[in-house]
C-alpha positions in Angstrom: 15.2 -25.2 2.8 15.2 -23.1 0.0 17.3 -19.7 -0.2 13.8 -17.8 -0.4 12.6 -18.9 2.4 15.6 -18.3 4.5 15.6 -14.9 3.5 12.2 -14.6 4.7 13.1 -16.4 8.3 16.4 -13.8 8.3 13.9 -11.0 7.8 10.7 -12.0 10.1 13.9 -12.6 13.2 14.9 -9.2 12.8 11.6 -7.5 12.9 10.8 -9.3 15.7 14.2 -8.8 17.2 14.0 -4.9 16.8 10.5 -5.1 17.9 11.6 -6.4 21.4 14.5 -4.2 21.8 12.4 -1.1 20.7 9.3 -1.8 23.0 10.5 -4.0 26.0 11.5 -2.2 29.1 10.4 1.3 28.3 10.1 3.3 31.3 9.5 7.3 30.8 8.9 9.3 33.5 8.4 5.7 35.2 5.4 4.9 33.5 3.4 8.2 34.3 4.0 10.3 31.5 4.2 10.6 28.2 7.4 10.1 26.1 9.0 13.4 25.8 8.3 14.0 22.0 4.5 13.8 23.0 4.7 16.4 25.7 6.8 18.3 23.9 3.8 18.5 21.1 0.8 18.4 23.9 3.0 21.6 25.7 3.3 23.6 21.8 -0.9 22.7 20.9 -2.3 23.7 23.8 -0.8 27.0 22.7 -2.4 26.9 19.5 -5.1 29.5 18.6 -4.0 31.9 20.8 -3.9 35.4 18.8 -1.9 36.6 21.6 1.0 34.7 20.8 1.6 35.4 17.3 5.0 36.5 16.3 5.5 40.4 15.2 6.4 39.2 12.2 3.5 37.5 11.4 1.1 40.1 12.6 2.8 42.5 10.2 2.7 40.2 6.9 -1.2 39.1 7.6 -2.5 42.7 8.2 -3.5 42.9 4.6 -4.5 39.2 4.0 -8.0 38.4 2.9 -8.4 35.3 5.6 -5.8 35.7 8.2 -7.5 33.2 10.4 -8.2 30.4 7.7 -7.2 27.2 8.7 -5.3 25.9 6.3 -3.6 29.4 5.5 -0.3 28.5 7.9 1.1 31.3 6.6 -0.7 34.0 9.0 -2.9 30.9 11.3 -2.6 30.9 15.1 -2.9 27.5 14.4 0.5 27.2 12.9 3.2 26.4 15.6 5.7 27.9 14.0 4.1 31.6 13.9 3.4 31.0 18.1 6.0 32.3 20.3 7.8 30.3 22.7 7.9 33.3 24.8 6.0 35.9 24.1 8.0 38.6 26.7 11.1 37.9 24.1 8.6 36.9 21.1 11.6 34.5 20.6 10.6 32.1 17.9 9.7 28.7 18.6 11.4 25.7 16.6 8.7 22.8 15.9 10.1 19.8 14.2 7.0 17.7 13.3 5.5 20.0 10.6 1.5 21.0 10.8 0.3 17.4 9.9 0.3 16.3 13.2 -1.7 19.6 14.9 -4.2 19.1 11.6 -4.4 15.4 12.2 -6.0 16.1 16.0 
Protein backbone atom coordinates (compact mmCIF):
# COMPACT_ATOMS: atom_id res chain seq x y z
CA UNK A 1 0.00 0.00 0.00
CA UNK A 2 1.37 3.06 -0.78
CA UNK A 3 2.27 5.92 1.97
CA UNK A 4 -0.53 8.14 0.29
CA UNK A 5 -2.98 6.04 0.74
CA UNK A 6 -2.25 5.26 4.32
CA UNK A 7 -2.32 8.70 5.13
CA UNK A 8 -5.68 8.91 3.74
CA UNK A 9 -6.93 5.55 5.75
CA UNK A 10 -5.15 7.33 9.03
CA UNK A 11 -7.25 10.36 8.22
CA UNK A 12 -10.88 8.88 7.10
CA UNK A 13 -10.38 6.54 10.87
CA UNK A 14 -10.14 9.53 12.73
CA UNK A 15 -12.97 11.43 11.34
CA UNK A 16 -14.97 8.71 11.75
CA UNK A 17 -13.58 7.92 15.18
CA UNK A 18 -14.30 11.56 16.43
CA UNK A 19 -17.50 11.44 14.72
CA UNK A 20 -18.75 8.51 17.00
CA UNK A 21 -17.38 9.87 20.17
CA UNK A 22 -18.88 13.33 19.35
CA UNK A 23 -22.45 12.17 18.45
CA UNK A 24 -22.96 8.64 20.13
CA UNK A 25 -24.70 8.71 23.44
CA UNK A 26 -25.75 12.27 23.68
CA UNK A 27 -28.30 12.72 26.18
CA UNK A 28 -29.30 16.55 27.16
CA UNK A 29 -31.93 17.13 29.27
CA UNK A 30 -32.62 13.24 28.51
CA UNK A 31 -33.49 13.82 25.11
CA UNK A 32 -36.24 16.62 25.70
CA UNK A 33 -34.48 19.65 25.28
CA UNK A 34 -32.25 21.35 23.46
CA UNK A 35 -28.44 21.43 24.08
CA UNK A 36 -27.79 24.30 26.45
CA UNK A 37 -25.95 26.68 23.86
CA UNK A 38 -29.37 26.52 21.85
CA UNK A 39 -31.45 27.53 24.75
CA UNK A 40 -29.24 29.77 25.93
CA UNK A 41 -29.64 31.58 22.23
CA UNK A 42 -33.59 30.69 21.90
CA UNK A 43 -33.90 32.34 25.85
CA UNK A 44 -31.57 35.82 24.49
CA UNK A 45 -33.90 36.12 20.78
CA UNK A 46 -37.02 35.86 22.03
CA UNK A 47 -35.90 39.01 23.78
CA UNK A 48 -35.01 40.62 20.69
CA UNK A 49 -36.89 43.67 19.42
CA UNK A 50 -38.13 44.60 22.56
CA UNK A 51 -37.50 48.58 22.93
CA UNK A 52 -38.13 48.09 26.47
CA UNK A 53 -35.05 46.40 27.03
CA UNK A 54 -32.45 48.53 25.65
CA UNK A 55 -29.60 49.45 27.77
CA UNK A 56 -29.37 53.31 29.06
CA UNK A 57 -26.50 53.47 27.30
CA UNK A 58 -27.77 52.82 24.22
CA UNK A 59 -30.81 54.86 24.43
CA UNK A 60 -28.54 57.83 25.09
CA UNK A 61 -25.99 57.34 22.10
CA UNK A 62 -29.10 56.60 19.37
CA UNK A 63 -31.24 59.67 20.48
CA UNK A 64 -29.68 61.67 17.65
CA UNK A 65 -29.16 58.77 15.04
CA UNK A 66 -30.85 59.11 11.74
CA UNK A 67 -32.20 55.20 11.74
CA UNK A 68 -32.14 54.00 15.28
CA UNK A 69 -34.19 50.98 14.44
CA UNK A 70 -32.32 49.87 11.08
CA UNK A 71 -31.60 46.45 10.99
CA UNK A 72 -28.38 46.18 10.22
CA UNK A 73 -27.42 49.39 12.40
CA UNK A 74 -26.37 47.05 15.70
CA UNK A 75 -25.03 49.87 17.05
CA UNK A 76 -28.47 51.43 18.46
CA UNK A 77 -30.90 47.93 17.02
CA UNK A 78 -33.15 46.20 19.60
CA UNK A 79 -32.13 43.52 17.51
CA UNK A 80 -28.66 43.52 18.73
CA UNK A 81 -28.27 41.15 21.86
CA UNK A 82 -25.73 42.87 23.23
CA UNK A 83 -27.61 46.40 23.63
CA UNK A 84 -30.70 44.08 25.49
CA UNK A 85 -30.53 43.78 29.09
CA UNK A 86 -30.34 40.66 30.94
CA UNK A 87 -32.23 42.33 33.53
CA UNK A 88 -33.78 45.22 32.90
CA UNK A 89 -34.61 46.16 37.04
CA UNK A 90 -30.46 46.27 37.15
CA UNK A 91 -30.12 47.08 33.27
CA UNK A 92 -27.13 44.85 33.95
CA UNK A 93 -25.60 44.09 30.58
CA UNK A 94 -25.90 40.87 28.98
CA UNK A 95 -22.77 39.00 27.59
CA UNK A 96 -23.66 37.13 24.17
CA UNK A 97 -20.83 35.07 22.76
CA UNK A 98 -22.14 34.02 19.28
CA UNK A 99 -22.01 37.50 17.59
CA UNK A 100 -25.27 38.86 15.46
CA UNK A 101 -24.73 36.24 12.59
CA UNK A 102 -26.63 33.75 14.13
CA UNK A 103 -29.93 36.22 15.19
CA UNK A 104 -29.56 37.61 11.34
CA UNK A 105 -29.30 34.16 10.04
CA UNK A 106 -32.97 33.22 11.58
Amino acid sequence: MSRRIQIYLILIATVVLAGAWRFVGINWDRYGLNHPDERYVGSVTSELGNKDLLLPRVQERCTDDENPDGFFNTRCTALNPVNISSDPSTNQERSFAYGTLPVFMV
